[in-house]
VMD Tcl script that draws the C-alpha trace (Angstrom):
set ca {
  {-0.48 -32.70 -51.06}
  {-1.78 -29.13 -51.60}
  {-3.55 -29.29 -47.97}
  {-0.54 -30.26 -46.77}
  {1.94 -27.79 -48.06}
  {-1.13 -25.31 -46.57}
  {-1.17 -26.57 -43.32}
  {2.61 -26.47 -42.66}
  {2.97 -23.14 -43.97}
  {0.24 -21.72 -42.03}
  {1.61 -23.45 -38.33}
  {4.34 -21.85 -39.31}
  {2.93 -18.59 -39.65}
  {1.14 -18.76 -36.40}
  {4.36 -20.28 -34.30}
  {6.28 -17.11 -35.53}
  {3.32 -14.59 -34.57}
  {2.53 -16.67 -30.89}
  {6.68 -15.95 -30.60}
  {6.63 -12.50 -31.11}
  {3.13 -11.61 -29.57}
  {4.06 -13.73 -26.36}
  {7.60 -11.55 -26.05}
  {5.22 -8.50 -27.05}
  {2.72 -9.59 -24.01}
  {5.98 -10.03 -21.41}
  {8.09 -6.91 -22.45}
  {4.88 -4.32 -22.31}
  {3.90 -4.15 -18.85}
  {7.42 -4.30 -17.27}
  {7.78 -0.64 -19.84}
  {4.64 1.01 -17.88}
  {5.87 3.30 -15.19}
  {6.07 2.42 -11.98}
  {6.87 -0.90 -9.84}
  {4.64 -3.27 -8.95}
  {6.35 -4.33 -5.37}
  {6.02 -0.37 -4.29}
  {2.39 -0.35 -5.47}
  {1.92 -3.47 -2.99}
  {3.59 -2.03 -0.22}
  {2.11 2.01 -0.78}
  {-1.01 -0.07 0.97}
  {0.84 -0.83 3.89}
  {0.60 1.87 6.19}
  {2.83 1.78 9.21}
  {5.87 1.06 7.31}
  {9.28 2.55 8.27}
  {11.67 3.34 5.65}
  {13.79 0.70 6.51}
  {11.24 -2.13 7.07}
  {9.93 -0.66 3.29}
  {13.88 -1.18 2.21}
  {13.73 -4.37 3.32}
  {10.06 -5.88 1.88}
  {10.73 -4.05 -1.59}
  {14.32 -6.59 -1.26}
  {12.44 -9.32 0.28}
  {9.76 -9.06 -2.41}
  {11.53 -8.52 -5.63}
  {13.84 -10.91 -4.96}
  {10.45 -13.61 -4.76}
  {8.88 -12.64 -7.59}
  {12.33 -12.83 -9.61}
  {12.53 -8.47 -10.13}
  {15.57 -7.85 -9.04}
  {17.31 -10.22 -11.91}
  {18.59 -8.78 -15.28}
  {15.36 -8.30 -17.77}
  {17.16 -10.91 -19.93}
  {17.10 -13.33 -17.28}
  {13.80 -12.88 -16.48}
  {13.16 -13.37 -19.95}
  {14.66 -16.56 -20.40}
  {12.75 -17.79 -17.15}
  {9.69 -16.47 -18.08}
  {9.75 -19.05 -21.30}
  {11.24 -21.54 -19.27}
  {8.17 -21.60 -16.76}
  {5.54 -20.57 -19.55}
  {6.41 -24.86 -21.04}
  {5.74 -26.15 -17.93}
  {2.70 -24.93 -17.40}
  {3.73 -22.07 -14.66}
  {2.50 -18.60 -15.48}
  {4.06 -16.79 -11.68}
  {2.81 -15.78 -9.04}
  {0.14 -13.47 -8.45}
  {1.31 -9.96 -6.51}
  {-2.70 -8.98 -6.36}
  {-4.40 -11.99 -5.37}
  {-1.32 -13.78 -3.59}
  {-1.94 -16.76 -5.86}
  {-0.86 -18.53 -8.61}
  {-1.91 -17.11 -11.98}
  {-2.69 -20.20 -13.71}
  {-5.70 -20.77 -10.64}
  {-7.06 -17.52 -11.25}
  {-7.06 -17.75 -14.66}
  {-9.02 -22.11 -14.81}
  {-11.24 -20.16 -12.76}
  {-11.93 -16.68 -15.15}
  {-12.02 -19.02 -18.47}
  {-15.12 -20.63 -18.40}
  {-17.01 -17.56 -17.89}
  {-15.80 -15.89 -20.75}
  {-16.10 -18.53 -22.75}
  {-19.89 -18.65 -21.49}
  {-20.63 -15.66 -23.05}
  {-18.30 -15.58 -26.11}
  {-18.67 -18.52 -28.02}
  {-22.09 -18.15 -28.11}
  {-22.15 -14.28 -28.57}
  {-19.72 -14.95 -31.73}
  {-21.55 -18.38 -33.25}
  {-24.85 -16.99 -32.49}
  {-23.98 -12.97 -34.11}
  {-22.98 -14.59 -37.47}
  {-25.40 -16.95 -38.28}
  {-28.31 -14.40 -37.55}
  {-26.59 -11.39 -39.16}
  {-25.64 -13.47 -42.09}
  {-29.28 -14.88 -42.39}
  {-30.72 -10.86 -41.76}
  {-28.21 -9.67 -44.14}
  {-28.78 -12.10 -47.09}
  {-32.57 -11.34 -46.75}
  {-31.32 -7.46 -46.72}
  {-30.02 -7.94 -50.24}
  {-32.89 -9.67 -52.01}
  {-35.60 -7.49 -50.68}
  {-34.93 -3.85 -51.16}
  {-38.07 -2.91 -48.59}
  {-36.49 -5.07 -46.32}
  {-33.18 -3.13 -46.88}
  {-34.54 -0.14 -46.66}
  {-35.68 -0.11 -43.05}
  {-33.37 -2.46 -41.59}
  {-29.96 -1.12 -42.75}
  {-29.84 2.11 -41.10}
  {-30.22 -0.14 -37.96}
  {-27.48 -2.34 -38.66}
  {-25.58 0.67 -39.42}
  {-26.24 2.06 -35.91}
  {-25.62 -1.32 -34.32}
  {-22.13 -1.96 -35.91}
  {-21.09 1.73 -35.01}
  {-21.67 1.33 -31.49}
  {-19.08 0.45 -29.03}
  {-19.23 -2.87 -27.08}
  {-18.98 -1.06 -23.44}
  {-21.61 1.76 -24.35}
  {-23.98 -0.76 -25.63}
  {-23.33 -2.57 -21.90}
  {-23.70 0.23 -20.14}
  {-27.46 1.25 -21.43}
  {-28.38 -2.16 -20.99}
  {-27.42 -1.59 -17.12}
  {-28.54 1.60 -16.98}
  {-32.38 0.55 -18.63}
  {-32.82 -3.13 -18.40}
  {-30.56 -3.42 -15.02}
  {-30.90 -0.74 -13.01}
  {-34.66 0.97 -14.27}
  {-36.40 -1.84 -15.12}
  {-34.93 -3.94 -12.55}
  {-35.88 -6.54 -14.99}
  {-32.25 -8.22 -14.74}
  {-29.09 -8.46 -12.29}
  {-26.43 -6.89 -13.88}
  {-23.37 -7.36 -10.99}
  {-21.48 -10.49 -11.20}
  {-21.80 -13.98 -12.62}
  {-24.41 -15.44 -9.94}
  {-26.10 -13.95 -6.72}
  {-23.31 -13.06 -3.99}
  {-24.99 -15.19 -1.25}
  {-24.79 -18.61 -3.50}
  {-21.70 -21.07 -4.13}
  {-20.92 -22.31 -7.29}
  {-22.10 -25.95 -7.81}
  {-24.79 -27.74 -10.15}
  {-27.99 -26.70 -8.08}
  {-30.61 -24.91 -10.42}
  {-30.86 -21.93 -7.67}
  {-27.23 -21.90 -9.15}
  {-27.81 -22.67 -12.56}
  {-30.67 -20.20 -12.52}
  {-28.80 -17.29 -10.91}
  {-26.36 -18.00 -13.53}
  {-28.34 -17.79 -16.22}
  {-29.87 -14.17 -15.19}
  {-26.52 -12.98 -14.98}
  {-25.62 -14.15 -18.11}
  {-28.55 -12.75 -20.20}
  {-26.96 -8.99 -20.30}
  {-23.36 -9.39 -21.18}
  {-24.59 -12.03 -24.00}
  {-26.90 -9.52 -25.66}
  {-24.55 -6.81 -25.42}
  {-22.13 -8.78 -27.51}
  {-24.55 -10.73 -29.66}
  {-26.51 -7.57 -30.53}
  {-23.89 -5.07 -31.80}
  {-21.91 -8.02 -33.54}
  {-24.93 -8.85 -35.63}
  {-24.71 -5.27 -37.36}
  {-21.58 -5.69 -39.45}
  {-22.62 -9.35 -40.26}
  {-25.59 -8.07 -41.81}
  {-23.73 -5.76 -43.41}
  {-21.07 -7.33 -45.10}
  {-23.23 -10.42 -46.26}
  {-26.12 -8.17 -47.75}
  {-23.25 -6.38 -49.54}
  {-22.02 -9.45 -50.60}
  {-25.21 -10.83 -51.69}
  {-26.32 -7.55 -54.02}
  {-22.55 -7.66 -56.01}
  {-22.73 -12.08 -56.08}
  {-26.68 -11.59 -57.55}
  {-25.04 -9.44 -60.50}
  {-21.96 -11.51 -61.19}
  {-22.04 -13.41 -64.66}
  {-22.92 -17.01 -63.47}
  {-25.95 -15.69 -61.90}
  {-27.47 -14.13 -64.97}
  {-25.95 -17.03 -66.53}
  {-28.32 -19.14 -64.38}
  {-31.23 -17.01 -64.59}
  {-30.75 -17.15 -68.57}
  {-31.11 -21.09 -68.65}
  {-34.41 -21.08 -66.48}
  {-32.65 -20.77 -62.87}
  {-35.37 -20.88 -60.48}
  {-34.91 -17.92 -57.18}
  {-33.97 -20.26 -55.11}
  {-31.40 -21.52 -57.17}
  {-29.51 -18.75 -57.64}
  {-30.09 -17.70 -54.22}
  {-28.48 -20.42 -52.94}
  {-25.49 -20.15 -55.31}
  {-24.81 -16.59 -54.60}
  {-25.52 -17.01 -50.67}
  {-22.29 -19.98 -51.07}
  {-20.14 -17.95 -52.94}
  {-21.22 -14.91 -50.53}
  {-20.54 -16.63 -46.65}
  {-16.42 -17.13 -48.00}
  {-15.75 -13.82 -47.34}
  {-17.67 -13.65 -43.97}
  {-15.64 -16.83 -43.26}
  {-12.68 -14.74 -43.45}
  {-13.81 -11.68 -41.52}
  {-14.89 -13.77 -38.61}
  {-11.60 -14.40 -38.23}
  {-9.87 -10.72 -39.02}
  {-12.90 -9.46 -36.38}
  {-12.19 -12.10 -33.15}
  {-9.40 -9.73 -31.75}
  {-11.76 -7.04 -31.66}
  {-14.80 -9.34 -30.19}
  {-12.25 -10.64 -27.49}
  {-11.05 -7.07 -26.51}
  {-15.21 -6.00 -26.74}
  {-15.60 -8.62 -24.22}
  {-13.24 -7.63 -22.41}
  {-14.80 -4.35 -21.63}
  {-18.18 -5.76 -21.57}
  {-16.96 -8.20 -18.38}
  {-15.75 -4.84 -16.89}
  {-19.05 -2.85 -17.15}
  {-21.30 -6.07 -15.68}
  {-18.13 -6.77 -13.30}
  {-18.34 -10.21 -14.84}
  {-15.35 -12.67 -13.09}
  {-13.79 -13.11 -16.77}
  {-10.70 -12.64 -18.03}
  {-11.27 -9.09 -18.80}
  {-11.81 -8.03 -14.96}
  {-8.31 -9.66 -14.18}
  {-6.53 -7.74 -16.85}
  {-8.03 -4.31 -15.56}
  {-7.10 -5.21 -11.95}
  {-3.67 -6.28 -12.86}
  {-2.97 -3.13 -14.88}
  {-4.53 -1.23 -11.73}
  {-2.21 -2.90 -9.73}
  {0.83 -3.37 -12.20}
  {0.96 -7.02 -11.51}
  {3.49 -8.13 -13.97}
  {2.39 -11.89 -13.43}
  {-0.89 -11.96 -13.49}
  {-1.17 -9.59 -16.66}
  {1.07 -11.16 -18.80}
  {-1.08 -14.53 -17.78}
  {-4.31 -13.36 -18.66}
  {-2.97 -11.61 -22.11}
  {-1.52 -14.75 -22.82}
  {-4.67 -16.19 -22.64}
  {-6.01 -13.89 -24.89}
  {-3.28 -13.99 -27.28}
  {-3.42 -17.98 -27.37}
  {-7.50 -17.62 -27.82}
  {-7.01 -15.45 -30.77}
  {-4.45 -17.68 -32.14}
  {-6.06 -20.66 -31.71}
  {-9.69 -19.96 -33.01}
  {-7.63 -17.94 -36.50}
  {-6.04 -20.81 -36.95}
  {-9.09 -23.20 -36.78}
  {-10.96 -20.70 -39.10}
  {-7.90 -20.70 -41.65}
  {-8.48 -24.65 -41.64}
  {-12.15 -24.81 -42.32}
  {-11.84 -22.11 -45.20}
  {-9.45 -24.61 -46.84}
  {-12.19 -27.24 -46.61}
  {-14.79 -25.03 -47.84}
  {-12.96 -23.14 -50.48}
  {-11.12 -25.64 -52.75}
  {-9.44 -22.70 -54.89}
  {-6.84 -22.11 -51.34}
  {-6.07 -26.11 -51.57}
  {-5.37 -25.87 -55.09}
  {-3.26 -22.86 -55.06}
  {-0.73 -25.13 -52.96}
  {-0.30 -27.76 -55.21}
  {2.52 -28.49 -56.92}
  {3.39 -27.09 -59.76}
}
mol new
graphics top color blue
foreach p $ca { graphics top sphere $p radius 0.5 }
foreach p [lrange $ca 0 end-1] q [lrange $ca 1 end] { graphics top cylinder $p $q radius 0.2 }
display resetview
Protein backbone atom coordinates (compact mmCIF):
# COMPACT_ATOMS: atom_id res chain seq x y z
CA UNK A 1 0.00 0.00 0.00
CA UNK A 2 2.86 2.39 0.91
CA UNK A 3 4.38 1.89 -2.80
CA UNK A 4 1.30 2.66 -3.94
CA UNK A 5 0.30 5.82 -2.22
CA UNK A 6 4.21 6.69 -3.56
CA UNK A 7 3.69 6.02 -6.94
CA UNK A 8 0.43 8.02 -7.37
CA UNK A 9 1.72 10.90 -5.64
CA UNK A 10 4.82 11.08 -7.53
CA UNK A 11 2.83 10.74 -11.34
CA UNK A 12 1.20 13.31 -10.02
CA UNK A 13 4.01 15.40 -9.35
CA UNK A 14 5.54 14.84 -12.69
CA UNK A 15 2.02 15.35 -14.79
CA UNK A 16 1.86 18.86 -13.07
CA UNK A 17 5.68 19.74 -13.86
CA UNK A 18 5.41 18.06 -17.81
CA UNK A 19 2.14 20.72 -17.78
CA UNK A 20 3.85 23.62 -16.84
CA UNK A 21 7.36 22.91 -18.46
CA UNK A 22 5.56 21.96 -21.84
CA UNK A 23 3.53 25.60 -21.68
CA UNK A 24 7.07 26.96 -20.45
CA UNK A 25 8.77 25.22 -23.73
CA UNK A 26 5.74 26.76 -26.18
CA UNK A 27 5.40 30.33 -24.65
CA UNK A 28 9.46 31.05 -24.64
CA UNK A 29 10.45 31.19 -28.10
CA UNK A 30 7.31 32.97 -29.49
CA UNK A 31 8.74 35.97 -26.47
CA UNK A 32 12.31 36.15 -28.38
CA UNK A 33 12.39 39.08 -30.68
CA UNK A 34 11.83 38.86 -33.96
CA UNK A 35 9.54 36.66 -36.46
CA UNK A 36 10.36 33.66 -37.75
CA UNK A 37 8.39 34.05 -41.34
CA UNK A 38 10.62 37.46 -41.93
CA UNK A 39 13.78 35.57 -40.96
CA UNK A 40 12.72 32.98 -43.83
CA UNK A 41 11.99 35.41 -46.30
CA UNK A 42 15.24 38.11 -45.33
CA UNK A 43 16.98 35.05 -47.48
CA UNK A 44 15.04 35.67 -50.37
CA UNK A 45 16.59 38.21 -52.33
CA UNK A 46 14.63 39.62 -55.21
CA UNK A 47 11.60 40.20 -53.26
CA UNK A 48 9.35 43.26 -53.83
CA UNK A 49 7.61 44.75 -51.01
CA UNK A 50 4.49 43.59 -52.07
CA UNK A 51 5.35 40.00 -53.12
CA UNK A 52 7.16 40.12 -49.27
CA UNK A 53 3.44 41.43 -48.05
CA UNK A 54 2.04 38.75 -49.55
CA UNK A 55 4.49 35.48 -48.52
CA UNK A 56 4.75 36.92 -44.81
CA UNK A 57 0.39 36.49 -45.27
CA UNK A 58 0.73 33.43 -47.23
CA UNK A 59 3.16 32.00 -44.68
CA UNK A 60 1.83 32.88 -41.32
CA UNK A 61 -1.34 32.02 -42.17
CA UNK A 62 0.32 28.07 -42.89
CA UNK A 63 2.12 27.77 -40.04
CA UNK A 64 -1.01 29.00 -37.87
CA UNK A 65 0.92 32.79 -36.81
CA UNK A 66 -1.42 34.95 -37.65
CA UNK A 67 -4.13 33.35 -35.00
CA UNK A 68 -4.60 34.75 -31.42
CA UNK A 69 -1.58 33.27 -29.06
CA UNK A 70 -4.44 31.59 -27.15
CA UNK A 71 -5.53 29.82 -30.08
CA UNK A 72 -2.42 28.73 -31.00
CA UNK A 73 -2.13 27.53 -27.66
CA UNK A 74 -5.00 25.43 -27.53
CA UNK A 75 -3.88 23.88 -31.01
CA UNK A 76 -0.58 23.43 -30.09
CA UNK A 77 -1.93 20.79 -27.21
CA UNK A 78 -4.41 19.63 -29.46
CA UNK A 79 -1.72 18.44 -32.12
CA UNK A 80 1.04 17.68 -29.37
CA UNK A 81 -1.83 14.18 -28.38
CA UNK A 82 -1.82 13.16 -31.66
CA UNK A 83 1.44 12.83 -32.20
CA UNK A 84 1.96 16.17 -34.50
CA UNK A 85 4.71 18.47 -33.32
CA UNK A 86 4.27 21.30 -36.78
CA UNK A 87 5.89 21.93 -39.33
CA UNK A 88 9.36 22.73 -39.77
CA UNK A 89 10.05 26.59 -41.19
CA UNK A 90 14.04 25.52 -41.43
CA UNK A 91 14.08 22.23 -42.88
CA UNK A 92 10.55 22.41 -44.70
CA UNK A 93 9.61 19.23 -42.86
CA UNK A 94 7.77 17.85 -40.30
CA UNK A 95 9.33 18.11 -36.84
CA UNK A 96 8.50 14.82 -35.55
CA UNK A 97 10.89 13.29 -38.83
CA UNK A 98 13.64 15.36 -37.89
CA UNK A 99 13.49 14.71 -34.54
CA UNK A 100 13.09 9.97 -35.05
CA UNK A 101 16.00 10.86 -36.96
CA UNK A 102 18.26 13.22 -34.19
CA UNK A 103 17.16 10.69 -31.20
CA UNK A 104 19.09 7.82 -31.64
CA UNK A 105 22.23 9.63 -31.86
CA UNK A 106 21.95 11.27 -28.75
CA UNK A 107 20.91 8.58 -27.12
CA UNK A 108 24.19 6.81 -28.59
CA UNK A 109 26.25 8.83 -26.71
CA UNK A 110 24.22 9.61 -23.54
CA UNK A 111 23.09 6.63 -22.04
CA UNK A 112 26.26 5.29 -22.08
CA UNK A 113 28.18 8.55 -21.15
CA UNK A 114 25.69 8.71 -17.98
CA UNK A 115 25.61 4.65 -17.00
CA UNK A 116 29.18 4.37 -17.76
CA UNK A 117 30.34 8.04 -15.59
CA UNK A 118 28.64 6.67 -12.42
CA UNK A 119 29.60 3.35 -12.05
CA UNK A 120 33.39 4.25 -12.61
CA UNK A 121 33.32 7.47 -10.54
CA UNK A 122 31.45 5.73 -7.85
CA UNK A 123 33.95 2.71 -7.92
CA UNK A 124 37.16 5.58 -8.12
CA UNK A 125 35.51 7.50 -5.48
CA UNK A 126 34.80 4.72 -2.89
CA UNK A 127 38.48 3.60 -3.34
CA UNK A 128 39.26 7.56 -2.81
CA UNK A 129 37.85 7.30 0.68
CA UNK A 130 39.50 4.18 2.07
CA UNK A 131 42.94 4.94 0.87
CA UNK A 132 44.11 8.34 1.84
CA UNK A 133 47.35 7.99 -0.76
CA UNK A 134 44.95 7.19 -3.19
CA UNK A 135 42.99 10.39 -2.22
CA UNK A 136 45.63 12.36 -2.14
CA UNK A 137 46.69 12.32 -5.77
CA UNK A 138 43.55 11.60 -7.38
CA UNK A 139 41.21 14.24 -5.88
CA UNK A 140 42.69 17.33 -7.11
CA UNK A 141 41.97 15.62 -10.52
CA UNK A 142 38.50 14.94 -9.95
CA UNK A 143 38.29 18.36 -8.71
CA UNK A 144 39.58 19.72 -12.06
CA UNK A 145 37.42 17.31 -14.02
CA UNK A 146 34.04 18.22 -12.33
CA UNK A 147 34.93 22.04 -12.70
CA UNK A 148 35.30 21.89 -16.28
CA UNK A 149 32.64 22.71 -18.68
CA UNK A 150 31.19 20.03 -21.04
CA UNK A 151 31.89 22.21 -24.40
CA UNK A 152 35.55 23.27 -23.29
CA UNK A 153 36.38 19.77 -22.47
CA UNK A 154 34.98 19.02 -26.36
CA UNK A 155 36.69 21.50 -27.77
CA UNK A 156 40.45 20.40 -26.56
CA UNK A 157 39.61 17.06 -27.48
CA UNK A 158 39.10 18.54 -31.19
CA UNK A 159 41.63 20.79 -31.00
CA UNK A 160 44.45 17.79 -29.70
CA UNK A 161 43.05 14.43 -30.41
CA UNK A 162 40.98 15.73 -33.67
CA UNK A 163 42.61 18.16 -35.34
CA UNK A 164 46.71 17.65 -34.09
CA UNK A 165 46.86 14.27 -33.69
CA UNK A 166 44.59 13.50 -36.42
CA UNK A 167 44.12 10.47 -34.38
CA UNK A 168 40.14 10.80 -34.64
CA UNK A 169 37.29 12.45 -36.92
CA UNK A 170 35.70 14.87 -35.01
CA UNK A 171 32.84 16.34 -37.77
CA UNK A 172 29.67 14.51 -37.84
CA UNK A 173 28.24 11.14 -36.89
CA UNK A 174 29.84 8.98 -39.87
CA UNK A 175 32.09 9.89 -42.97
CA UNK A 176 30.12 12.37 -45.41
CA UNK A 177 30.59 10.09 -48.48
CA UNK A 178 28.73 6.93 -46.68
CA UNK A 179 24.83 6.20 -46.18
CA UNK A 180 23.50 5.08 -43.17
CA UNK A 181 22.76 1.28 -43.17
CA UNK A 182 24.21 -1.87 -41.22
CA UNK A 183 27.53 -2.24 -43.32
CA UNK A 184 30.66 -2.27 -40.92
CA UNK A 185 32.37 0.57 -43.29
CA UNK A 186 29.18 2.14 -41.62
CA UNK A 187 29.28 0.73 -38.37
CA UNK A 188 32.98 1.49 -38.26
CA UNK A 189 32.78 5.13 -39.38
CA UNK A 190 30.26 5.34 -36.75
CA UNK A 191 32.06 4.20 -34.16
CA UNK A 192 35.16 6.73 -34.82
CA UNK A 193 32.82 9.41 -34.68
CA UNK A 194 31.42 8.41 -31.69
CA UNK A 195 34.63 7.92 -29.60
CA UNK A 196 35.06 11.93 -28.95
CA UNK A 197 31.71 13.20 -27.92
CA UNK A 198 31.47 9.94 -25.53
CA UNK A 199 34.68 10.77 -23.70
CA UNK A 200 33.95 14.28 -23.46
CA UNK A 201 30.85 13.46 -21.51
CA UNK A 202 31.99 10.32 -19.76
CA UNK A 203 35.23 11.98 -18.60
CA UNK A 204 34.13 15.23 -16.89
CA UNK A 205 30.94 13.40 -15.43
CA UNK A 206 33.15 10.94 -13.62
CA UNK A 207 34.67 13.91 -11.45
CA UNK A 208 31.71 14.78 -9.26
CA UNK A 209 30.83 11.00 -8.97
CA UNK A 210 34.02 10.47 -7.45
CA UNK A 211 33.50 13.14 -5.46
CA UNK A 212 30.39 12.84 -3.85
CA UNK A 213 30.77 8.97 -3.20
CA UNK A 214 34.36 9.32 -1.60
CA UNK A 215 32.70 12.01 0.55
CA UNK A 216 30.11 9.80 1.28
CA UNK A 217 32.22 6.92 2.02
CA UNK A 218 34.76 8.90 4.68
CA UNK A 219 31.38 10.35 6.84
CA UNK A 220 29.39 6.44 6.35
CA UNK A 221 33.06 4.76 7.65
CA UNK A 222 32.63 7.01 10.93
CA UNK A 223 28.92 6.60 11.52
CA UNK A 224 28.03 4.45 14.72
CA UNK A 225 27.07 1.07 13.04
CA UNK A 226 30.38 0.97 11.49
CA UNK A 227 32.42 1.17 14.64
CA UNK A 228 29.66 -0.82 15.90
CA UNK A 229 30.74 -3.50 13.38
CA UNK A 230 34.32 -3.09 13.70
CA UNK A 231 33.78 -3.52 17.65
CA UNK A 232 32.18 -7.10 17.21
CA UNK A 233 35.09 -8.40 14.89
CA UNK A 234 33.75 -6.79 11.45
CA UNK A 235 36.11 -7.87 8.92
CA UNK A 236 37.19 -4.64 6.04
CA UNK A 237 35.26 -5.93 3.75
CA UNK A 238 32.37 -6.06 5.77
CA UNK A 239 32.06 -2.82 6.69
CA UNK A 240 33.12 -1.72 3.40
CA UNK A 241 30.41 -3.13 1.88
CA UNK A 242 27.90 -1.77 4.42
CA UNK A 243 29.04 1.73 4.21
CA UNK A 244 29.51 1.56 0.22
CA UNK A 245 25.24 0.49 0.42
CA UNK A 246 24.32 3.03 2.64
CA UNK A 247 26.77 5.47 0.58
CA UNK A 248 25.39 4.84 -3.44
CA UNK A 249 21.53 6.21 -1.95
CA UNK A 250 22.56 9.48 -2.15
CA UNK A 251 24.37 9.16 -5.57
CA UNK A 252 21.06 7.48 -6.56
CA UNK A 253 19.48 10.70 -5.95
CA UNK A 254 21.97 13.06 -7.54
CA UNK A 255 21.94 11.12 -10.75
CA UNK A 256 18.77 12.21 -11.02
CA UNK A 257 19.03 16.13 -9.69
CA UNK A 258 22.33 16.12 -12.31
CA UNK A 259 20.47 14.61 -15.80
CA UNK A 260 19.19 18.20 -16.73
CA UNK A 261 22.57 19.40 -16.62
CA UNK A 262 24.13 16.14 -18.53
CA UNK A 263 21.31 16.61 -21.23
CA UNK A 264 22.00 20.41 -21.68
CA UNK A 265 26.15 19.31 -21.55
CA UNK A 266 25.26 17.20 -24.40
CA UNK A 267 23.70 19.43 -25.93
CA UNK A 268 26.67 21.63 -26.39
CA UNK A 269 28.93 18.78 -26.80
CA UNK A 270 26.73 17.70 -30.20
CA UNK A 271 27.32 21.39 -31.19
CA UNK A 272 31.17 21.49 -30.87
CA UNK A 273 31.60 17.81 -32.85
CA UNK A 274 28.51 19.05 -35.12
CA UNK A 275 27.01 15.77 -34.04
CA UNK A 276 23.23 15.32 -35.91
CA UNK A 277 21.60 15.19 -32.24
CA UNK A 278 19.10 16.91 -30.77
CA UNK A 279 21.31 19.61 -29.59
CA UNK A 280 22.35 20.79 -33.29
CA UNK A 281 18.51 21.17 -34.08
CA UNK A 282 17.85 23.33 -31.10
CA UNK A 283 20.85 25.75 -32.02
CA UNK A 284 19.64 25.90 -35.66
CA UNK A 285 16.11 26.51 -34.71
CA UNK A 286 17.00 29.30 -32.27
CA UNK A 287 19.33 30.62 -35.24
CA UNK A 288 16.52 30.57 -37.30
CA UNK A 289 13.59 31.29 -34.75
CA UNK A 290 11.72 28.28 -35.89
CA UNK A 291 8.94 28.22 -33.45
CA UNK A 292 8.09 24.50 -34.52
CA UNK A 293 10.92 22.85 -34.65
CA UNK A 294 12.27 24.34 -31.22
CA UNK A 295 9.52 23.76 -29.18
CA UNK A 296 9.78 19.95 -30.73
CA UNK A 297 13.16 19.29 -29.88
CA UNK A 298 12.80 20.98 -26.18
CA UNK A 299 10.00 18.87 -25.78
CA UNK A 300 12.06 16.12 -26.31
CA UNK A 301 14.31 17.17 -23.87
CA UNK A 302 11.84 18.07 -21.37
CA UNK A 303 10.03 14.54 -21.78
CA UNK A 304 13.77 12.82 -21.52
CA UNK A 305 14.34 14.53 -18.29
CA UNK A 306 11.01 13.65 -17.08
CA UNK A 307 10.97 10.35 -17.96
CA UNK A 308 14.47 9.03 -16.78
CA UNK A 309 13.61 11.30 -12.96
CA UNK A 310 10.81 9.52 -12.79
CA UNK A 311 12.33 6.01 -13.43
CA UNK A 312 15.15 6.96 -10.92
CA UNK A 313 12.44 8.08 -8.22
CA UNK A 314 11.02 4.38 -8.76
CA UNK A 315 14.15 2.39 -8.30
CA UNK A 316 15.15 4.48 -5.10
CA UNK A 317 11.82 3.25 -3.65
CA UNK A 318 12.95 -0.32 -4.36
CA UNK A 319 16.28 0.18 -3.01
CA UNK A 320 15.55 2.33 -0.05
CA UNK A 321 12.71 0.75 1.98
CA UNK A 322 12.63 3.81 4.56
CA UNK A 323 10.69 6.07 1.26
CA UNK A 324 8.07 2.94 1.03
CA UNK A 325 7.53 3.01 4.58
CA UNK A 326 7.15 6.63 5.04
CA UNK A 327 3.87 6.17 2.82
CA UNK A 328 2.18 3.79 4.74
CA UNK A 329 -0.66 4.29 6.49
CA UNK A 330 -0.78 5.54 9.54
Amino acid sequence: MGFKKYLVRKTGVYFITFLFAVTLNWLLPRLMPGNPIEAMLSSSLGLAPGEREVLMKYYSQLYGLNKPLWEQFVNFWVNLFHGNLGYSILYKAPVTDLIKHALPYDIAILLPAIALSWLVGNWLGAIAGKNKRYDKYTMPLFYFLASMPYFWFAMLLVYFVGVKAGWLPYQGAYAPDLIPSFSWEFIASFLKHWILPFLSLFIVMIGSWAIGMRNMIIYELEADYVRYLEALGGSEKLLTKHAYRNAILPQVTGLALQLGLMVAGAIATEIVFNYPGIGVLIMNAALSQDYFLLQGAFLMVVISVLAANFIIDIIYAFIDPRVRTSYTEG
